[in-house]
SEVO-296777 format. One record per residue: residue in three letters; z, x, y of N, C-alpha, C, O in turn. Coordinates in steps of 0.05 Angstrom, whole numbers, plus 5000, padded with zeros to 4 digits. Layout:
BEGIN
ALAZXYZXYZXYZXY;...
END
This chain:
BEGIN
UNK458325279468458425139443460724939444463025009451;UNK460324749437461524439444464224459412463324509390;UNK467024409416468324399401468624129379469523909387;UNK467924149357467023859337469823869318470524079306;UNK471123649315472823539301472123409283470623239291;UNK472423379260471823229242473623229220475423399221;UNK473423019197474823049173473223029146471722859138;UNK474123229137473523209106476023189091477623379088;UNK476122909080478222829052477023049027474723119022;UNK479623119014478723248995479723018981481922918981;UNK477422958967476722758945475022898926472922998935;UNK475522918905474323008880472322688873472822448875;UNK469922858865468622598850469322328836468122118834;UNK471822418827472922318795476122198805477722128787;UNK476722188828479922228837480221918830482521828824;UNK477621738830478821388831479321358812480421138811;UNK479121508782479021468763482621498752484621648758;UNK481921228730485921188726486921048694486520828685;UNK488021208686489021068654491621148647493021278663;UNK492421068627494421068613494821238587494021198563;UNK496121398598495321548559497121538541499421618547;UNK496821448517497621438496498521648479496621748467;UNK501021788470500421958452503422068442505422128455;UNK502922078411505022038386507022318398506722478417;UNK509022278379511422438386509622798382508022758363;UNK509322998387507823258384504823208392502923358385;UNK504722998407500822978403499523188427497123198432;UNK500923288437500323378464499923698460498523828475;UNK501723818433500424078430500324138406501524338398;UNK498723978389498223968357497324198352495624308365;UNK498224278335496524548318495824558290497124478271;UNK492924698291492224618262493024888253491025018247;UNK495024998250495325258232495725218213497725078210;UNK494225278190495725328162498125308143499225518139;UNK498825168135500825238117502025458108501825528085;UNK504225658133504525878109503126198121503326418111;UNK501526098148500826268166502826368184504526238197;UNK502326678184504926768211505726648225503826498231;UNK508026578240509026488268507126578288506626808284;UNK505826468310505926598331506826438352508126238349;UNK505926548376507426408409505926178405503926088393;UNK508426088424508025678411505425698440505025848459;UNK503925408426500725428427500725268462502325098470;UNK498925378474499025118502498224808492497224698472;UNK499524708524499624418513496124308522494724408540;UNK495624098506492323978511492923848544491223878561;UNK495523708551495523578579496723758589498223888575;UNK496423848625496124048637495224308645495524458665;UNK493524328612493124588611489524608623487924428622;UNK488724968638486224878643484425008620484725238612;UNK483024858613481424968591478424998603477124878621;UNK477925218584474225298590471825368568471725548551;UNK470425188574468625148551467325498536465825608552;UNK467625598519467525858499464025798482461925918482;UNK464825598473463125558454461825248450462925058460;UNK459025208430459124788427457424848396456525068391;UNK457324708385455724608362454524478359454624308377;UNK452624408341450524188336451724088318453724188308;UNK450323828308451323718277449223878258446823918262;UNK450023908247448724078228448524378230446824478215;UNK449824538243448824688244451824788247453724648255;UNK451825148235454125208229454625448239456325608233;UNK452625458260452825708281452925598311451325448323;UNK455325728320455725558345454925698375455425938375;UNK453725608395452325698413454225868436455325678449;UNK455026088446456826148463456126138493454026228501;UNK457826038508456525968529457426168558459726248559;UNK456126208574456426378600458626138627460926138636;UNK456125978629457825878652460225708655461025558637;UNK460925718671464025618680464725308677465125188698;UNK464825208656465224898642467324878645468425098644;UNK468524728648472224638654472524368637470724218628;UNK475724338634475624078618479024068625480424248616;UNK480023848639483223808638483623558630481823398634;UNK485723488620487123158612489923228626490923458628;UNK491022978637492822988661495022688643494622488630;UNK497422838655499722668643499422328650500622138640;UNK497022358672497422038685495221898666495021658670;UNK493222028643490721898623489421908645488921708659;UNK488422208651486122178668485622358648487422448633;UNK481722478645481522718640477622708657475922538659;UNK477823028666475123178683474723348661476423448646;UNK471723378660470723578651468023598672467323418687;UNK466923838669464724008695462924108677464224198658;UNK460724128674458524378666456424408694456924628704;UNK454824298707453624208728454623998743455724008765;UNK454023798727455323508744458023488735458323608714;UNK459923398742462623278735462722978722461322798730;UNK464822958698464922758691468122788685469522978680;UNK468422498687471222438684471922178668470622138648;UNK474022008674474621738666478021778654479521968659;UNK478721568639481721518624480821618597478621638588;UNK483321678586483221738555485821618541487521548558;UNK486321588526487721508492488421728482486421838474;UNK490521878477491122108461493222038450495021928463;UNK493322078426494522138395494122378385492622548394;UNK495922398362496422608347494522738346494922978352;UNK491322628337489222778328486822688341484822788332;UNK486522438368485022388373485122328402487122228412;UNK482422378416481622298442480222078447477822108444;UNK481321768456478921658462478821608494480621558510;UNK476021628499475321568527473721288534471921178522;UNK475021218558473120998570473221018602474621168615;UNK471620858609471720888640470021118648470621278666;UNK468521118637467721418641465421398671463721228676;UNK466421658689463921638712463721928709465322098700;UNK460721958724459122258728457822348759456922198777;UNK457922488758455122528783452822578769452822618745;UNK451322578782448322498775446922738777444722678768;UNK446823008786445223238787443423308780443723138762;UNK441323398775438723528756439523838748440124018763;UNK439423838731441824098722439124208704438224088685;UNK438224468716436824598684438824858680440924908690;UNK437224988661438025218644440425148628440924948615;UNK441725358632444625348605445925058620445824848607;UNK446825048642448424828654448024598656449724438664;UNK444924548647444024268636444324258610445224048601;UNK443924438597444224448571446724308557446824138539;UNK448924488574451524308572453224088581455524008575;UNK450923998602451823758610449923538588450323288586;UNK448523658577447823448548449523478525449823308508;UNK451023798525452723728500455423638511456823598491;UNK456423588529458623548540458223218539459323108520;UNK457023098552455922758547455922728514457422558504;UNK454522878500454122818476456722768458457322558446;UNK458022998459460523018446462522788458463722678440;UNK463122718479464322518479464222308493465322208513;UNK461822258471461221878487464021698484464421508500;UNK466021768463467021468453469421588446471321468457;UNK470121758432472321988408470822088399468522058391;UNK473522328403473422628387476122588377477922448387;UNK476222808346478122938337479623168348478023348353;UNK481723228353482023488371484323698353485523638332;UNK484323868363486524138345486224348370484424358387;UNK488824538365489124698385490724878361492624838347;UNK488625108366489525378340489625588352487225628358;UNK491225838365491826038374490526038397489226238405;UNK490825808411489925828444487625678442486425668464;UNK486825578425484025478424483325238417483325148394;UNK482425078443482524748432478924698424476824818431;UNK479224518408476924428389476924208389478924068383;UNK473824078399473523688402471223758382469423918378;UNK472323518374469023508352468523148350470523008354;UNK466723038347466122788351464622688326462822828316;UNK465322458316464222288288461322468288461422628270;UNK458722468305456922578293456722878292454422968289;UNK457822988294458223388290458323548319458523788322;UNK458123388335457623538360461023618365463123478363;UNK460323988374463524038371463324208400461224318406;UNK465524208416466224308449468724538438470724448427;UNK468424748439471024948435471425038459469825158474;UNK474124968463475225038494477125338494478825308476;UNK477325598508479825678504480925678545479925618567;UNK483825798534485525788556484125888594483426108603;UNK484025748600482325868623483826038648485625898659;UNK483526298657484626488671485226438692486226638703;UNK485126248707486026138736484725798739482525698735;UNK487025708746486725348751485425298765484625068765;UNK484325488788482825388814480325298801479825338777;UNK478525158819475825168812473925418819471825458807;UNK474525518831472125748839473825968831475426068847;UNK473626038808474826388809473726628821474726848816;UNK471726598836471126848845471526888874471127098885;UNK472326598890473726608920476426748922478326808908;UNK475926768938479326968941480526868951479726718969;UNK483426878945485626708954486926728975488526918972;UNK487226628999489026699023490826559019492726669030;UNK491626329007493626199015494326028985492425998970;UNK496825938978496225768947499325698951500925868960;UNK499925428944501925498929501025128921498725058917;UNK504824818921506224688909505524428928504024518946;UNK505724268931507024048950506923788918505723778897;UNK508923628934509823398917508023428892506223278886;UNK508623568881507823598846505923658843505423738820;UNK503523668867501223818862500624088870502424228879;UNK498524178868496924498877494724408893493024228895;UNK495424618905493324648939492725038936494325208928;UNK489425078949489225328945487825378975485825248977;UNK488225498990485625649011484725899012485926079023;UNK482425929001481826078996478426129007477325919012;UNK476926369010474626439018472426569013472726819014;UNK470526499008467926528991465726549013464926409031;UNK464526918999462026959017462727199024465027269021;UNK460727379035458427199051455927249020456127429003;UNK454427089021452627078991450527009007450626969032;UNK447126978982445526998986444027059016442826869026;UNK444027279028443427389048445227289069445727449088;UNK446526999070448227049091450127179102451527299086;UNK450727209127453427319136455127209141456927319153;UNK455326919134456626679139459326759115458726879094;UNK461926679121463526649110464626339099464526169117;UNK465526269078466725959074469725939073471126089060;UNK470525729089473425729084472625399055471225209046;UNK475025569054475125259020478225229012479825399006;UNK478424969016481124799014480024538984478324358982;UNK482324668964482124628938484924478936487024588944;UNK484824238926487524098917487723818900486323608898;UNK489723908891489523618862493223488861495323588869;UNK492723258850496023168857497623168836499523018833;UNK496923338822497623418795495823578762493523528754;UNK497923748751496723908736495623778725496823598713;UNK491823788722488723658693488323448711486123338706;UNK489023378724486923148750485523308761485723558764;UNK483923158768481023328780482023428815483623348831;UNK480323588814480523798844479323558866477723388861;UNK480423618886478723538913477823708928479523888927;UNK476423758941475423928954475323958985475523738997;UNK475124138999474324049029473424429038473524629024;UNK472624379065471024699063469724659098469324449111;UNK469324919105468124959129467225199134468925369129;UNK464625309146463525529150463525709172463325619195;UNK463926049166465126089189463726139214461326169210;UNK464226149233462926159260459926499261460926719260;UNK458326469262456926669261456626919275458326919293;UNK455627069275456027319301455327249327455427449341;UNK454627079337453027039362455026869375455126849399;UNK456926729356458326439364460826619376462026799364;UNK461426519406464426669413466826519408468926589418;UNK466526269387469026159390467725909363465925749362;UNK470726019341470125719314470425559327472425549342;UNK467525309324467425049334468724879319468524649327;UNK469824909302470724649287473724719270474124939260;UNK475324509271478124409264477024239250475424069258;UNK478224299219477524049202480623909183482124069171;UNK481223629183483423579166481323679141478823649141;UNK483023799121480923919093481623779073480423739052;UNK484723669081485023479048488623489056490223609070;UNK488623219033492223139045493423149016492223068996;UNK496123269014497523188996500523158997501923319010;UNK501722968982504422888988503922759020505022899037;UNK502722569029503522419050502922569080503322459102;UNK501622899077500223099100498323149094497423099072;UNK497123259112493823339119494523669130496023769147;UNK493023749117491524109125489824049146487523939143;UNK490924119171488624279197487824469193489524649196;UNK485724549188485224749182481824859197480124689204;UNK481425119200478925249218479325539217481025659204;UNK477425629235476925859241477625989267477225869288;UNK478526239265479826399293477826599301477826799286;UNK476326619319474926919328476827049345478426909357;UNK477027339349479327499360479827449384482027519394;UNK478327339395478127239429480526979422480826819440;UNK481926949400483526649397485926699396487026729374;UNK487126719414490726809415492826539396494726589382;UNK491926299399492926039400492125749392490625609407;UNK492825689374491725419371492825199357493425159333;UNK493125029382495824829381493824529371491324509373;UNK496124299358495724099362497723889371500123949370;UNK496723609380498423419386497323169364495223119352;UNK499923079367499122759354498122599364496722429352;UNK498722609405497022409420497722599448499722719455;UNK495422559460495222699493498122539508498622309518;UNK499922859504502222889521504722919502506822989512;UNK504622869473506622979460506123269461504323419469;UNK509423329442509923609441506723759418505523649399;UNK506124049433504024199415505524289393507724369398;UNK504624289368504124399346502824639335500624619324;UNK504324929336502725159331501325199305502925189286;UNK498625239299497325289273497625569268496825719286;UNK498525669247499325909227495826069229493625989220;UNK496526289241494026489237494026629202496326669193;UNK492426679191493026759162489526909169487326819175;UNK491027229162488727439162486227389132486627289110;UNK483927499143482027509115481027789116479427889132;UNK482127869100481628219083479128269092477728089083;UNK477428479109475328529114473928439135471728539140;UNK475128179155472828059168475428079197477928129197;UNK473628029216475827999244476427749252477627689273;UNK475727609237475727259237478627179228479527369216;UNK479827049229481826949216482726609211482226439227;UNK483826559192483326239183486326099202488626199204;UNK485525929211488425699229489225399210488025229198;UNK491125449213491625219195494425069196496325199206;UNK494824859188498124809187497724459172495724339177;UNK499924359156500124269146501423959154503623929142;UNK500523749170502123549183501623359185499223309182;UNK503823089191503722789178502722539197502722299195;UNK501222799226501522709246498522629265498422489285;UNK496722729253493522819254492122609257491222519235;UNK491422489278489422299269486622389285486522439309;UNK483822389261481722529265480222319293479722079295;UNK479822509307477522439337480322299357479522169376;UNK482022299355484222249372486822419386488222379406;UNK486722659363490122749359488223099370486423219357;UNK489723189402487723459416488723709402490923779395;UNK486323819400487024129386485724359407483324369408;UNK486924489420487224649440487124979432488825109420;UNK484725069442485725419437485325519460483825459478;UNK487325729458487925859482487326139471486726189447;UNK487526299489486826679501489326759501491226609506;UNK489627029497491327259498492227159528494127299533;UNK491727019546492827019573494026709571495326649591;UNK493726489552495126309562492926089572493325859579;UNK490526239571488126049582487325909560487725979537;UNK485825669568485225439549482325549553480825589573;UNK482025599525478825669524476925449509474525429506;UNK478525339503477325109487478724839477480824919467;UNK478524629476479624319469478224119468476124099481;UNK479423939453478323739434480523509437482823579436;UNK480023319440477723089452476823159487474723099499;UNK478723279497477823319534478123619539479223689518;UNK477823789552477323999562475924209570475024129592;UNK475324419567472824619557472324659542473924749525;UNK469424609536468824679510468624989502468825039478;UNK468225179518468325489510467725599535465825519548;UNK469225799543468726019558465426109565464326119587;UNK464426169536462626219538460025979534457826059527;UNK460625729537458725539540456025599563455825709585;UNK454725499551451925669574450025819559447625799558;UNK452026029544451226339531449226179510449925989495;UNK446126319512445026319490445726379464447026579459;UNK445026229448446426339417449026159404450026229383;
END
């Protein structure tokens, strides 16, 4: 099995998207409490925070629909704001004291049925142009000139996928980066590596991802840059136990670069990775070696696997 390099930019759908936001002295964590209602813990703010769609409304109608799947919605200090039900939509916004306006708006295009189409019609609906907004005991509320209303509350983890598991997470230049691993699902035994990162808190995620090497395969074929932030790129792949080592260079004959083994709970596989300014994809060799020092594999010149030949 032939060793493949490639790159995936983590680019979020929505990342070209760019504004300016506007917004009055308190507009960022308005609360509609009452006059005269208990104190409680001061309320999250509408920019940075991740919110998740609870509930939507009709106009007219005074029973509001509660919803299952995983809708997201952030506004970002730079007047960006994403929201997700199926497809993703994004664009710039205008925020004031009491109001959202959007323009610029782009989507992906999906065929979405059941609940997740459903809300990618009330999600479009509600905010073609402005909404009114309020944030009451954790709980933000868009409602738009014709009645269509989006109730967001506080959402339990920033990542996009909450149900991947986390190997790795943390900071770089003001943003969040996550690696983390999902699977094996619908009958596969395939595992996913997934490299999640944004360049700041309510801008949209980028993504990048690679699948893991199967039972038959003696050696992960592929090193992928997964996504860059602050001015570096994540190398990142897969280790089968036969993988003592796995270096990179910037150009055939500089010094190697060791990639960080990072275990995954349950599997004998393990994820390689390292973080550098130095990577350039189909040029810069990534080398794995054996418990003995042997090159079992490299990229752009070498062997492609030990076990090349081997059916499977």
């Amino acid at each position: 099995m032939s060793i493949r390099l490639s790159l995936a930019v983590a680019v979020g759908v929505l990342l070209t998207t760019a504004g300016c936001a506007s917004a009055a002295p308190g507009a960022l964590n308005r609360s509609t409490r009452p006059s005269g209602s208990p104190a409680s813990a001061s309320e999250p703010p509408l920019v940075g925070t991740d919110w998740q769609l609870a509930s939507y409304g009709n106009p007219g109608s005074a029973q509001r629909v509660t919803v299952t799947t995983d809708s997201t919605a952030d506004f970002s200090a730079k007047g960006n704001f994403s929201a997700h039900a199926c497809n993703f939509f994004g664009g710039a916004v205008t925020i004031t004291s009491d109001r959202i306006s959007f323009s610029r708006r782009t989507s992906t295009a999906m065929g979405c049925g059941g609940e997740p189409g459903q809300l990618d019609r009330q999600v479009e609906a509600t905010l073609m142009r402005s909404v009114s907004w309020a944030i009451t005991d954790r709980v933000l509320t868009l409602t738009n000139p014709d009645g269509h209303v989006l109730v967001y509350r506080v959402r339990s983890s920033s990542y996009p996928n909450p149900r991947a598991r986390t190997i790795l997470a943390g900071n770089r230049a003001g943003g969040q980066y996550r690696i983390a691993v999902k699977g094996p699902s619908n009958g596969s035994s395939h595992l996913s590596l997934e490299f999640e990162a944004r360049t700041a808190p309510g801008e949209p995620w980028g993504f990048g991802g690679i699948a893991s090497p199967g039972p038959k395969d003696c050696l992960a074929d592929e090193v992928l840059g997964l996504g860059s932030l602050g001015g570096q790129t994540f190398l990142g792949g897969w280790a089968t136990p036969e993988v003592a080592k796995v270096t990179t260079q910037a150009t055939a004959g500089s010094p190697e670069t060791a990639l960080k083994f990072y275990a995954v709970p349950g599997s004998s596989l393990r994820i390689v990775g390292v973080w550098t300014s130095s990577f350039v994809p189909s040029k810069s060799p990534v080398t794995f070696y054996d418990n003995h020092g042997k090159v079992i594999a490299a990229y752009p010149h070498g062997p492609a696997s030990r076990c090349a030949g081997r059916s499977g």
